[in-house]
C-alpha positions in Angstrom: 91.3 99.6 90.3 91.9 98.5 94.2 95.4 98.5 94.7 97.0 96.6 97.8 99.7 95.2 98.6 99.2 92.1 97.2 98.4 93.6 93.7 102.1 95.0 94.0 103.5 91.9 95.0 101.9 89.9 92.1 101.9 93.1 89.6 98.3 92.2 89.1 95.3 94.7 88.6 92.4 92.8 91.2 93.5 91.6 94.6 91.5 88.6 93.4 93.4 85.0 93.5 91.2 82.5 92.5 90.9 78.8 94.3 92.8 75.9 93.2 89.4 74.2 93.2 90.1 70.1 92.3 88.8 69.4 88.8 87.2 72.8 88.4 90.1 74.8 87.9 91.8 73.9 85.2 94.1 75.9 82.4 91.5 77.2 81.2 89.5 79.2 84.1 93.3 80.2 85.9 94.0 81.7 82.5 90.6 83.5 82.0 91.3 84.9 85.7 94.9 86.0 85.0 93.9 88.2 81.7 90.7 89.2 83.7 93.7 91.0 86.0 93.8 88.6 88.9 95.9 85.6 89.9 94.5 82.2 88.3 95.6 79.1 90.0 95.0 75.4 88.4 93.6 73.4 90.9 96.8 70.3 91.2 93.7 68.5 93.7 94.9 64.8 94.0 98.2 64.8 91.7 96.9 63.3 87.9 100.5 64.8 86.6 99.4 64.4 83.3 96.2 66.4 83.5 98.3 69.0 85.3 100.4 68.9 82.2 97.6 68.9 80.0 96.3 72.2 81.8 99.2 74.1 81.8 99.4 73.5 78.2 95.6 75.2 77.9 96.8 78.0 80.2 99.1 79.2 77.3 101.3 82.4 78.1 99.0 83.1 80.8 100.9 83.4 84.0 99.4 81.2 86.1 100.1 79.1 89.6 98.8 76.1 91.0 97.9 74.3 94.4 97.7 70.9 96.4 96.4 69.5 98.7 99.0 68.9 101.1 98.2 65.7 102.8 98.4 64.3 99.4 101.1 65.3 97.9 103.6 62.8 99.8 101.4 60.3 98.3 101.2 61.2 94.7 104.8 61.9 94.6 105.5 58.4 95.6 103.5 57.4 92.5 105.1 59.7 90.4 108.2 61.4 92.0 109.1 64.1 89.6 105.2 65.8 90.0 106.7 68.8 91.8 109.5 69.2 89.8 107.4 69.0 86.2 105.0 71.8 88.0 107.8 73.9 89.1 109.5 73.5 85.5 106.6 75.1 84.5 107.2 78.1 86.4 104.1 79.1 88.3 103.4 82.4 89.1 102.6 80.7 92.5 102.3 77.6 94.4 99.7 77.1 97.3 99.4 74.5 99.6 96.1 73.7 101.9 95.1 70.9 104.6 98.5 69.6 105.9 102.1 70.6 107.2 104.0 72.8 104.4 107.1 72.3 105.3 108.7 69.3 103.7 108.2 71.9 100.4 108.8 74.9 101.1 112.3 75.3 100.0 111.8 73.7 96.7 109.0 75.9 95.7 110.6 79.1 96.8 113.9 77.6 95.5 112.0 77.3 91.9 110.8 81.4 92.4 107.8 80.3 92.9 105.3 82.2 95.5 104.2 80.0 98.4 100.7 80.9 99.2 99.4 78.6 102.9 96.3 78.1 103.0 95.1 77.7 106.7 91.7 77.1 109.0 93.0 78.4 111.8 95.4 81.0 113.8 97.9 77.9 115.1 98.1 76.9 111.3 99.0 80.3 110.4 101.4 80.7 112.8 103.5 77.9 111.9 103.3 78.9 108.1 104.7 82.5 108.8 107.5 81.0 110.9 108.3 78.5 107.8 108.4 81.5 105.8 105.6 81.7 103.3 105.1 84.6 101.3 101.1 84.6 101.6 98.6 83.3 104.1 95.6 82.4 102.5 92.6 82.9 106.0 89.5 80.4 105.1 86.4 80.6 107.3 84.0 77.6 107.2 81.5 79.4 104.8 83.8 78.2 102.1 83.0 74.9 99.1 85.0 72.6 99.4 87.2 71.5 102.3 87.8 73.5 105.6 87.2 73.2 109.3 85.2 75.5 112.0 86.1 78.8 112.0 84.5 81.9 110.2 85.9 84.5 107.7 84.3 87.1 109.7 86.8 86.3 112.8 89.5 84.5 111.6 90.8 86.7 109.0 91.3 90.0 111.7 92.9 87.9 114.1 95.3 86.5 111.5 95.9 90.0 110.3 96.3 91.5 114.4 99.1 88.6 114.7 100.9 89.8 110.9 101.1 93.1 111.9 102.6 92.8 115.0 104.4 89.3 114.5 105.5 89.1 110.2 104.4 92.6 108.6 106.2 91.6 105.3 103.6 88.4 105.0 100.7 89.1 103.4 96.9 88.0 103.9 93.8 86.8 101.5 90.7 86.0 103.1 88.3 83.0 101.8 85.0 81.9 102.1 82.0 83.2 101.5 83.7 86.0 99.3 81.2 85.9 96.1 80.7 89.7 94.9 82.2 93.1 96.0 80.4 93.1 99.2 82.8 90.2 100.1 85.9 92.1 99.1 85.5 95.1 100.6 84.7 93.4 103.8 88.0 91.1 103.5 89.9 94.7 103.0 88.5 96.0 106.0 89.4 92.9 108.0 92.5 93.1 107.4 93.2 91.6 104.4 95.4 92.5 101.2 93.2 90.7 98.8 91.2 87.6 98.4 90.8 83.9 97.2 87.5 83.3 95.6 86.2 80.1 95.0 82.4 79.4 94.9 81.6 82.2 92.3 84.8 81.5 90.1 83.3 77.9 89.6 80.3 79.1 88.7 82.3 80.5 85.5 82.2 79.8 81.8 85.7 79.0 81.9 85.5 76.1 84.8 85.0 72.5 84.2 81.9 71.8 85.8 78.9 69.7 84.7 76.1 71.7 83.7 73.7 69.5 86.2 76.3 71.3 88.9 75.3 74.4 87.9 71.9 74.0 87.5 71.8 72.8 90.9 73.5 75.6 92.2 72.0 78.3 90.8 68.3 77.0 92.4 69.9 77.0 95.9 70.7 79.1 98.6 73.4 78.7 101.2 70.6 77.6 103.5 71.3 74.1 101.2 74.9 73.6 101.8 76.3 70.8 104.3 79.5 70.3 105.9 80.0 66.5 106.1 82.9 63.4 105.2 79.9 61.4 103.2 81.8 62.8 99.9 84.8 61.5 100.8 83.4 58.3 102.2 81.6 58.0 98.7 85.1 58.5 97.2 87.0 56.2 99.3 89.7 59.4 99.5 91.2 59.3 103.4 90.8 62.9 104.3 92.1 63.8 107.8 89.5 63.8 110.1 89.8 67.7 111.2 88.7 68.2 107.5 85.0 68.1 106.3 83.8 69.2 102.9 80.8 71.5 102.1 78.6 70.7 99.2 74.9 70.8 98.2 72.8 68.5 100.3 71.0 66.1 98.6 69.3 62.7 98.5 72.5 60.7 99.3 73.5 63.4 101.7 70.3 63.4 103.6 70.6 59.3 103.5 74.4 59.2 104.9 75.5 62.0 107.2 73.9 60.9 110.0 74.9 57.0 109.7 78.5 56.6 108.4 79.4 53.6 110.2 76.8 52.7 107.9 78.2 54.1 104.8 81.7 52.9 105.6 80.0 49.6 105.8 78.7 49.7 102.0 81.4 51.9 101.2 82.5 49.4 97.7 78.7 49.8 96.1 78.1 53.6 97.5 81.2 54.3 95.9 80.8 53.2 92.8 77.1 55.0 92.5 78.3 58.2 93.5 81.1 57.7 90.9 78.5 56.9 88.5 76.7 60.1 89.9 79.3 62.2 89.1 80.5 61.3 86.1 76.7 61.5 84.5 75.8 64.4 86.3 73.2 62.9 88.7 72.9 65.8 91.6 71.0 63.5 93.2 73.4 61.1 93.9 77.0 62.9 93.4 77.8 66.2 95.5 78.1 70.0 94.2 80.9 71.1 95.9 80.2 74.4 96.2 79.8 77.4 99.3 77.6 79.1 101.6 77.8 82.1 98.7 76.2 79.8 96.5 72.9 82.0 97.2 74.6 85.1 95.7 75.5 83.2 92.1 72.7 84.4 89.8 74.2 83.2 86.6 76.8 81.8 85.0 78.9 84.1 83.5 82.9 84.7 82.1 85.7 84.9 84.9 86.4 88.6 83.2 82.7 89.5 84.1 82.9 88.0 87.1 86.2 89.9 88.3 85.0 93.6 86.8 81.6 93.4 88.8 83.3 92.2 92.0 85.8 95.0 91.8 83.4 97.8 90.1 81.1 96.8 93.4 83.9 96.9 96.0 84.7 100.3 94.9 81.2 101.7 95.1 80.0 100.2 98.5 84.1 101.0 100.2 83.1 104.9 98.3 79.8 105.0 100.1 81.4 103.9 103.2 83.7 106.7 103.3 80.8 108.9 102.1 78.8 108.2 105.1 82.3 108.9 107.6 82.6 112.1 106.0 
């Protein structure tokens, strides 16, 4: 086992976390990564409160967490006011927040016990979570599926952990993106981080909801194939801040949109409902994989407990041989 701090705070075996990934991580895949020895999160995406009940149900007596997407949450809660509440009543593990302002929440999640894990894009970001207090700053570099900005693991995770250490020593640190095998892990130790949050190859799980067309697509690509772009969330009418682009697969629709989305905006009502289509009938084609730039490193598509032991069993062996060579 690789303990760290973060495996103390959590009293978990992995410093693994994985991604509140929207529609993919539900009950069942947080649970499967909690018993696997790391920290699952369901993925609370665009606030559906009763699929969040229905997947804390599936989770069982696994201690789970969950996370939003910030920007939306105002907006879901004005549909249905007690979300956070009926979450919290759950008592996650954890809470994390990603792509907006934390701080209208951060007092009830911490008030409920729960963890707040920030996710953030950049070093400004971080700096205003730590000063609202959050118990864990989650560093995601552009290689990651999924939503994000500019910035890379490689640098943004060390110069999150330089201004910890000297600025909040008591906060601790995950890095994302990119992080798909043991390699990834022990890098992210060596950054600076206590542990990370893995995305990519915890989708590609048995456990996840995903479309098997998803999959297939995936595991025929590289990261070579992967695209950041808004076309998605054109195609899905969802008004993501601009600062915020998602990457996915490229594919027909991709290749047709990202470079003309006046164009898509402009036949946004029938795109929209043909990507929806798309999606729904597992047209790759059409609809989006959301998945990362270590989408080249999934082989297969195995259980999260699998996934978790060969990403720590490798961790261990390449941070030995490091210390090997040193010596």
């Amino acid at each position: 086992m690789i303990t760290t701090r973060l495996t103390k705070y959590f009293e978990i075996d992995h410093p693994i976390i994985s991604a509140p990934m929207a529609f993919a991580a539900g009950g069942r895949l947080a649970a499967a990564v909690t018993n696997a020895g790391g920290l699952g999160l369901i993925g609370g995406a665009y606030g559906n409160d009763n699929w969040l009940e229905d997947e804390f149900t599936a989770a069982g007596n696994a201690e789970v967490g969950c996370g939003f997407i910030t920007w939306n949450l105002s907006r879901a809660l004005q549909q249905s006011p007690e979300l956070l509440e009926r979450v919290l009543a759950r008592k996650p593990k954890a809470l994390l927040l990603s792509f907006g302002d934390p701080e209208p929440y951060v007092k009830k999640i911490q008030g409920a016990g729960a963890a707040l894990i920030c996710q953030v894009q950049t070093l400004k970001d971080a700096q205003r979570a730590i000063e609202l207090g959050t118990e864990v700053i989650v560093a995601q570099g552009s290689e990651a599926g999924g939503h994000g900005e500019s910035r890379a693991t490689m640098t943004i995770v060390p110069e999150v952990a330089d201004y910890i250490a000297q600025h909040a020593p008591n906060t601790l640190l995950c890095a994302a993106g990119g992080i798909a095998d043991g390699r990834g892990l022990a890098a992210a130790l060596m950054l600076g981080a206590d542990g990370v949050l893995v995305g990519s190859r915890l989708w590609a799980c048995e456990e996840a909801a995903v479309h098997p067309s998803m999959w297939d697509a995936a595991l025929r690509s590289t990261g070579d194939e992967t695209i950041r772009s808004s076309v998605m969330d054109i195609a899905r009418k969802l008004e993501w801040p601009d600062r915020y682009t998602a990457r996915v697969l490229r594919n027909a629709f991709t290749d047709l949109w990202h470079g003309d989305l006046d164009g898509l905006i402009a036949n946004a009502e029938e795109q929209a409902a043909l990507w929806k289509t798309a999606w729904q009938s597992g047209d790759m084609t059409t609809a989006n994989t959301f998945v990362g730039e270590a989408v080249g490193l999934i082989k297969d598509i195995q259980p999260a407990t699998k996934v978790i032991e060969d990403m720590v069993s490798q961790a261990e062996q390449e941070m030995r041989k490091q210390v090997a060579g040193i010596s």
